[in-house]
C-alpha positions as CSV (number, residue, x, y, z in Angstrom):
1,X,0.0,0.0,0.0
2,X,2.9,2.9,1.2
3,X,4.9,1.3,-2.2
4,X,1.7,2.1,-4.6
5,X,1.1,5.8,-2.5
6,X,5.1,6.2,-2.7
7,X,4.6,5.7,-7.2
8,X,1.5,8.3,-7.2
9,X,2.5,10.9,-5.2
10,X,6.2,11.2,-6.6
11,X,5.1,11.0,-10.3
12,X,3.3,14.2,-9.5
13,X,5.8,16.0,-7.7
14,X,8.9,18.0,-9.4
15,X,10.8,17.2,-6.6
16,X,10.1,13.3,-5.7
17,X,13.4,12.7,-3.5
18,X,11.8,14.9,-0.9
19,X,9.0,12.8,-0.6
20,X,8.6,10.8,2.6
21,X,5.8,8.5,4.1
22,X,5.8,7.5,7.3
23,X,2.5,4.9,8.2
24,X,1.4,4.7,11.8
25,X,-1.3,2.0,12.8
26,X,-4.2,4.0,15.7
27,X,-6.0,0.4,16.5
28,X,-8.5,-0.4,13.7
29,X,-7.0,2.6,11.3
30,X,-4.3,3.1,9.4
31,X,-2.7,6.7,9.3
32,X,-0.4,7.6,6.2
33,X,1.5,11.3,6.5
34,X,2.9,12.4,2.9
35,X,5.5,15.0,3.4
36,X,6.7,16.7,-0.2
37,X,8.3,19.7,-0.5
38,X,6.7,23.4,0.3
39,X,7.0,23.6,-3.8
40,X,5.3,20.6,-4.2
41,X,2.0,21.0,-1.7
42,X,-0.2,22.3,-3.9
43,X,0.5,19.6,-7.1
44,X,-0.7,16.5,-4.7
45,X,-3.3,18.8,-3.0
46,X,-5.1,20.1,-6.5
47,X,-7.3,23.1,-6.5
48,X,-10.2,22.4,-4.1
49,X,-8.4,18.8,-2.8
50,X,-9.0,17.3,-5.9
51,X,-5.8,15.5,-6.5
52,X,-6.1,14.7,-2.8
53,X,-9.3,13.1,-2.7
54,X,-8.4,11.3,-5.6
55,X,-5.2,9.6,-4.5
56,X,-7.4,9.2,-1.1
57,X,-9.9,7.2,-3.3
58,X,-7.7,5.0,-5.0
59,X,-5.6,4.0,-1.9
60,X,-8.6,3.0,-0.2
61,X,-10.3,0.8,-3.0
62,X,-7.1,-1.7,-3.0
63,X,-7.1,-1.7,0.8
64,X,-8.5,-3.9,2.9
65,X,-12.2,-3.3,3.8
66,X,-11.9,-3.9,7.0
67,X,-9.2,-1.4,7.9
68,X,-10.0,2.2,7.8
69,X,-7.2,4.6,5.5
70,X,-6.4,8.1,6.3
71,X,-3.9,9.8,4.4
72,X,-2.3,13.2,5.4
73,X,-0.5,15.8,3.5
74,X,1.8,18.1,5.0
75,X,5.1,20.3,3.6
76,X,8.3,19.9,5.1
């Protein structure tokens, strides 16, 4: 799962070797923090949390349904 959200978010980046993800497990949830570059916050974000929502949606239709994804994106 970090692998696949790893490909996505540094093929949209201009900067991918800043990218870092750290995954935390809070009980039944699993919490993903994307860190990019201050440069590169608004390409994952999109206007409006487009992008976001969209690499949101795709992370959580190959996870497992009975673990709950949350995926957060901050600058460095």
């Amino acid at each position: 799962m970090q692998e696949m959200l790893s490909y996505i978010v540094k093929n949209l980046v201009s900067n991918p070797d800043a990218v870092e993800i750290v995954a935390e497990n809070q009980g039944k949830t699993k919490v993903y923090k994307v860190k990019v570059d201050d440069k590169d916050l608004g390409c994952v974000i999109g206007r409006g949390g487009v992008i976001a929502n969209a690499i949101r949606t795709v992370v959580k239709s190959t996870s497992d349904k009975k673990e709950r994804i949350v995926i957060k994106f901050d600058s460095k």
